[in-house]
BABALO-678558 format. One record per residue: residue in three letters; y, x, z of N, C-alpha, C in turn; residue number from 1. Coordinates in steps of 0.05 Angstrom, whole numbers, plus 5000, padded with zeros to 4 digits. Layout:
BEGIN
PT   resn   nnorth   neast    nup   canorth   caeast   caup   cnorth   ceast    cup   resi
PT    ALA        Y       X      Z         Y        X      Z        Y       X      Z    NUM
...
***
This chain:
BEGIN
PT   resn   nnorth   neast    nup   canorth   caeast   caup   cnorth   ceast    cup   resi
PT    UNK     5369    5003   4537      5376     5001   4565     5362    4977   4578      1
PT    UNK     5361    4950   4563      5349     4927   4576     5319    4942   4583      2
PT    UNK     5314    4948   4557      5285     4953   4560     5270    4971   4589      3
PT    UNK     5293    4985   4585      5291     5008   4614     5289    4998   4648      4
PT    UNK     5301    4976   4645      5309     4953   4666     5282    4945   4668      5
PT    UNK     5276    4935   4653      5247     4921   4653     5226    4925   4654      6
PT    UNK     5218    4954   4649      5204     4974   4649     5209    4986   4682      7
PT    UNK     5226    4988   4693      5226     4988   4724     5222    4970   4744      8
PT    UNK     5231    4950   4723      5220     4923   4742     5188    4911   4742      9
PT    UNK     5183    4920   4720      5151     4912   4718     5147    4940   4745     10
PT    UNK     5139    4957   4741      5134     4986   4755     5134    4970   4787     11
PT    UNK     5164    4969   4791      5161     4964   4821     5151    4935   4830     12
PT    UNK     5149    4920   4811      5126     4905   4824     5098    4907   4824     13
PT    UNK     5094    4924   4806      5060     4937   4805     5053    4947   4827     14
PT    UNK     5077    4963   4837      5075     4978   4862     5071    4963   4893     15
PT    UNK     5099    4947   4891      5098     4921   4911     5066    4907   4918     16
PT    UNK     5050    4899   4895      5029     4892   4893     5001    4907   4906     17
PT    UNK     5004    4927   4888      4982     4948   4897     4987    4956   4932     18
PT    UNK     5012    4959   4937      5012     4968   4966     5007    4937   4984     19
PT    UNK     5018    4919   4971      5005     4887   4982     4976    4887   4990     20
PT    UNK     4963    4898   4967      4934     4890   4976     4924    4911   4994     21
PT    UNK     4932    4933   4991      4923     4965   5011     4932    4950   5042     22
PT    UNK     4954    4942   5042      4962     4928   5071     4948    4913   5085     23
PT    UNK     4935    4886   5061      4917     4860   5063     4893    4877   5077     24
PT    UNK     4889    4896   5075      4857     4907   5071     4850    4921   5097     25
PT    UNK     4877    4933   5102      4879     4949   5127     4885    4928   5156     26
PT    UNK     4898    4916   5151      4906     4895   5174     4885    4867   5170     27
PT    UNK     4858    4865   5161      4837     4852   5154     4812    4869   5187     28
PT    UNK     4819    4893   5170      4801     4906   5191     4798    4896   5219     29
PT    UNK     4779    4905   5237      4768     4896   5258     4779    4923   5283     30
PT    UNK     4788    4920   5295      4787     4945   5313     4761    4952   5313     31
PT    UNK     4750    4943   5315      4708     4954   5318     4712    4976   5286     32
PT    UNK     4713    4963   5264      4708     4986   5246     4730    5001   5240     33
PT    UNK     4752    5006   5250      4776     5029   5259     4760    5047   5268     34
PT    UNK     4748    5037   5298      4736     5057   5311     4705    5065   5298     35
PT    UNK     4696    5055   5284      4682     5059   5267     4685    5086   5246     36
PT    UNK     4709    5084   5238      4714     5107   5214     4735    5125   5228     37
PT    UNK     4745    5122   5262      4763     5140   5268     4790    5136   5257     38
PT    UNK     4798    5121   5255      4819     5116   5245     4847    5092   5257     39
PT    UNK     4860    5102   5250      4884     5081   5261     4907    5066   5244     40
PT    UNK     4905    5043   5256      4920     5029   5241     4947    5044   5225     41
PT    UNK     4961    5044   5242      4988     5055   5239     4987    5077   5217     42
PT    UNK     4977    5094   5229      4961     5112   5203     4960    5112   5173     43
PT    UNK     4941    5086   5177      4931     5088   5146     4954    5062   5135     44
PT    UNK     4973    5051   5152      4997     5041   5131     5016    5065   5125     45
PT    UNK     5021    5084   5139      5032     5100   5129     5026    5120   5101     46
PT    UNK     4993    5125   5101      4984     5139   5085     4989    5116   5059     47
PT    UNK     4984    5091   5065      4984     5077   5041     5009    5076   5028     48
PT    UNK     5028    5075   5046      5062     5074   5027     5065    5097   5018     49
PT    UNK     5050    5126   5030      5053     5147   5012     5046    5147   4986     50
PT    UNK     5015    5134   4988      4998     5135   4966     5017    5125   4942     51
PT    UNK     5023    5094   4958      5037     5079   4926     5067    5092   4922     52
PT    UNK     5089    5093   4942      5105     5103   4938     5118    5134   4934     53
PT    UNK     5103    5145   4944      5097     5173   4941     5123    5182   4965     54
PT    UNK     5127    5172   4984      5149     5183   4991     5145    5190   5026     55
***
């Protein structure tokens, strides 16, 4: 059981992390290269919490 704990706790900080830096990366951007790739902010934080969280 501990182990199971811990094993979720590592997980959701892997997760925490990986969606940290997808965030860092997106809100880095320039409105110039948004409009560059067509894209929108709002957007692609959404797609990102899907990506890591699947939800």
């Amino acid at each position: 059981m501990f182990s199971t704990l811990i094993n979720t706790t590592r997980d959701r900080i892997a997760k925490r992390r990986h969606y940290n830096r997808l965030v860092d990366e997106i809100m880095g951007m320039t409105s110039r290269d948004l409009a560059d790739i067509n894209g929108s902010r709002a957007d692609m934080l959404q797609h990102a919490y899907r990506e890591v969280y699947g939800k």
